[in-house]
N, C-alpha and C positions, 0 to 999 in steps of 0.2 A: 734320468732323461725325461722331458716333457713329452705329455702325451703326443702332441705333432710329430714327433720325433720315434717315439715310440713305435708308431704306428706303419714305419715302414722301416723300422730296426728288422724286422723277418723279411723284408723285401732285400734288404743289403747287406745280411748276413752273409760275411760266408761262407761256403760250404767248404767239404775238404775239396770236391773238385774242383775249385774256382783257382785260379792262378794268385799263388801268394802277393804280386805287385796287388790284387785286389785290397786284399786283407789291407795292406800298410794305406793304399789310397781309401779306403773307410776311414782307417784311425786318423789320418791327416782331417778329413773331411772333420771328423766330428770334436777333433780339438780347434778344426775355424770355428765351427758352430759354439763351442765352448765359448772362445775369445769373445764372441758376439752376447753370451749370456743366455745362449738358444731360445732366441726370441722368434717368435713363430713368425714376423713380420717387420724383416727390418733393413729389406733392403728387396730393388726385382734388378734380375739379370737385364739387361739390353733386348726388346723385340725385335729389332733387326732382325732378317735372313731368321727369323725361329723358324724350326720344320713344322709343317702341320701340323704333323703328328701330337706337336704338345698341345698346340688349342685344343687339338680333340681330346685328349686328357684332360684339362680343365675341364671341359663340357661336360667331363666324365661325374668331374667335383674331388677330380686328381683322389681319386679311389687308387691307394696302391695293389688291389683284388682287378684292375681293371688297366693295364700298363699292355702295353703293345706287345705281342706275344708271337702272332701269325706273320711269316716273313715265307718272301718268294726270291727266289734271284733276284729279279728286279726291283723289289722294294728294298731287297736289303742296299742294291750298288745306288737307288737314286736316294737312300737313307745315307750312305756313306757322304756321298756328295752333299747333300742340304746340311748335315753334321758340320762337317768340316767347315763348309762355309759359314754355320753360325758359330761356330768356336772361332775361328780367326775374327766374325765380325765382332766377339766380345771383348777381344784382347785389347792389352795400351796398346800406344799407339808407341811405335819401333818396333815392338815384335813381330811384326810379319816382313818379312824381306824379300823381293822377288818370288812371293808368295807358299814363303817357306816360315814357321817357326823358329824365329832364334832366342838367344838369352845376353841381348845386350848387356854390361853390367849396370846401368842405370837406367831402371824404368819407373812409369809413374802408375804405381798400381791403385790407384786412389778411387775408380770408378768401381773397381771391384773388393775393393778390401770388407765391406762391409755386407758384402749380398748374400746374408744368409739367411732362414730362413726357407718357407715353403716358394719364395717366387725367387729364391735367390741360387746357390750351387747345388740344393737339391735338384731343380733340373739336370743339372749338366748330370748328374751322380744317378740319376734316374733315367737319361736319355743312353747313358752308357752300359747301363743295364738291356735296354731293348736291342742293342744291337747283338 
């Protein structure tokens, strides 16, 4: 693995506590990243609806020692809401229906097939982490 990658292999490890769908959604992740040649810079998710929270991570210089940690009731429920609404705003377009996720059988994944990378689905794989 590339050092980029490397370097928050201990962030996305996981443990024996971690609920096994974890474990298999890492190894999907990191054979996209494979597909792409784990190039550190080869595609960015959508800024749409992003949560703060990740600017402020950038700001941070996306130190994975430095990932959002401290949660209250109320950060985690207006976390859940700013999430959700950036995950729908990255999807193709059919998959949201009456504001629900569906799995039409024909969709045009083409905006996201290639977002991987440090500005690409590691967000999403990192923001999933803080919650």
């Amino acid at each position: 693995l590339p050092e980029w990658i490397r370097k928050f292999y201990v962030v996305f490890r996981p443990s024996v506590d971690w609920d096994k769908r974890w474990f298999e959604c890492f190894k999907l992740y990191l054979k996209f990243e494979h597909r792409l040649g784990y190039e550190e810079s080869c595609g960015k998710i959508p800024l749409a609806l992003r949560p703060p929270q990740i600017a402020a991570w950038f700001k941070n210089r996306r130190n994975p020692g430095r990932m959002m940690k401290v949660w209250t009731p109320e950060i985690g429920l207006a976390w859940r809401e700013e999430w959700w609404a950036y995950w729908r705003s990255i999807q193709p377009k059919g998959r949201i229906q009456n504001n629900e996720l569906v799995r039409p059988e024909s969709l045009d994944w083409d905006k996201l097939r290639d977002k991987g990378g440090v500005d690409g689905f590691l967000l999403v794989m990192l923001t999933l982490l803080w919650w």
